[in-house]
C-alpha positions as CSV (number, residue, x, y, z in Angstrom):
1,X,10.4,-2.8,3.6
2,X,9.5,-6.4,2.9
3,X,5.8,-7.9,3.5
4,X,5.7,-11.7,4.3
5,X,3.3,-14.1,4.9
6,X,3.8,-16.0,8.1
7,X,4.2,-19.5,6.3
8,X,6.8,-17.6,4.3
9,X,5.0,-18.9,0.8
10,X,4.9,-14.9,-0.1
11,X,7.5,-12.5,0.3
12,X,7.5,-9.0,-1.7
13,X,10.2,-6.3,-1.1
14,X,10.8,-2.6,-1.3
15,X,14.1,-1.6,-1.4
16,X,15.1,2.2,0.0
17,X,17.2,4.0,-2.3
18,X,18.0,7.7,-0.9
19,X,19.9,8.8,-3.9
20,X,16.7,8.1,-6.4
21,X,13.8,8.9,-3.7
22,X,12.5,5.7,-2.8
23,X,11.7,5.1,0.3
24,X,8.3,4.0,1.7
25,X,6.3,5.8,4.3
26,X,2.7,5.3,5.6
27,X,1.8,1.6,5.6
28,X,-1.5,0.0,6.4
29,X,-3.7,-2.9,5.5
30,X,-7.2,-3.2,4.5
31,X,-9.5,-5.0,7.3
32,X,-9.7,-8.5,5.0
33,X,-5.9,-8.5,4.7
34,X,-6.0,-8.7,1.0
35,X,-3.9,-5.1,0.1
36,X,-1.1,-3.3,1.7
37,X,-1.3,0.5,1.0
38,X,1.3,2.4,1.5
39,X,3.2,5.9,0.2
40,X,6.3,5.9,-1.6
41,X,8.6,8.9,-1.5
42,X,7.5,12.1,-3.1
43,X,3.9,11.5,-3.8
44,X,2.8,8.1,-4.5
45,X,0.4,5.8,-3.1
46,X,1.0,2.5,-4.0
47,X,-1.6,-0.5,-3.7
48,X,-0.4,-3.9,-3.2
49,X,-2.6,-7.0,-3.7
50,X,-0.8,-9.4,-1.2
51,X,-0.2,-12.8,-2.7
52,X,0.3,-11.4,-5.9
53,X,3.1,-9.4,-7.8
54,X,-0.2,-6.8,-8.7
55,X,0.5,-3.0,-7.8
56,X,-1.2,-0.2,-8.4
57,X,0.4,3.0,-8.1
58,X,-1.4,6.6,-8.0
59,X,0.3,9.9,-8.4
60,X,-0.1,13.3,-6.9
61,X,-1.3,12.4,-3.4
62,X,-0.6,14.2,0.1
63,X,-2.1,11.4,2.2
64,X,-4.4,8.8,2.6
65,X,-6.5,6.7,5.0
66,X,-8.0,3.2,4.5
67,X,-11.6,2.4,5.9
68,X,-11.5,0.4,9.0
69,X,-14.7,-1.5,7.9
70,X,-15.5,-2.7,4.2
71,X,-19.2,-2.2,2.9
72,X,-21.9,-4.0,2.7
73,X,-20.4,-5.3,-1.1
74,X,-17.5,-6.2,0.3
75,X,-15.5,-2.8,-1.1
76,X,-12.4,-0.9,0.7
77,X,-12.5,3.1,0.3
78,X,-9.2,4.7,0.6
79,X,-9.6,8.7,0.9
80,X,-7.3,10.3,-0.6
81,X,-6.4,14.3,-0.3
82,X,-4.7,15.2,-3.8
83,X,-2.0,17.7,-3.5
């Protein structure tokens, strides 16, 4: 998988390996564009800060779904279901 800006400035990529399990799944973005969140093979959600080599990566989850519409505070809930 490889996420691009359209100017082509940013580029970040995600390579599949079969034999080691990596692969990515689910993919979305959160409404202000500033994360991709996606699953990883197995169990892992990972959180990408777009523009930026940041990542977070949380273990142990089934699924996930990003809120359409941040609050009031400007904050982007992702709810999880832990397996």
């Amino acid at each position: 998988m490889v996420i691009q800006s359209i100017d082509g400035k940013y580029k970040k990529e995600f390579k599949s390996r079969p034999c080691s399990g990596l692969s990515v799944a689910k993919l979305a973005f959160t409404q202000d564009d500033r994360r991709a969140v996606f699953m990883l093979s197995g169990d892992t959600l990972a959180i990408l800060t777009l523009g930026t080599s940041s990542i977070k990566f949380i273990e142990n989850v089934k699924s996930f779904e990003v809120q359409k519409k941040a609050t009031e505070d400007g904050w982007h809930m992702l709810k999880l279901r832990k397996k």
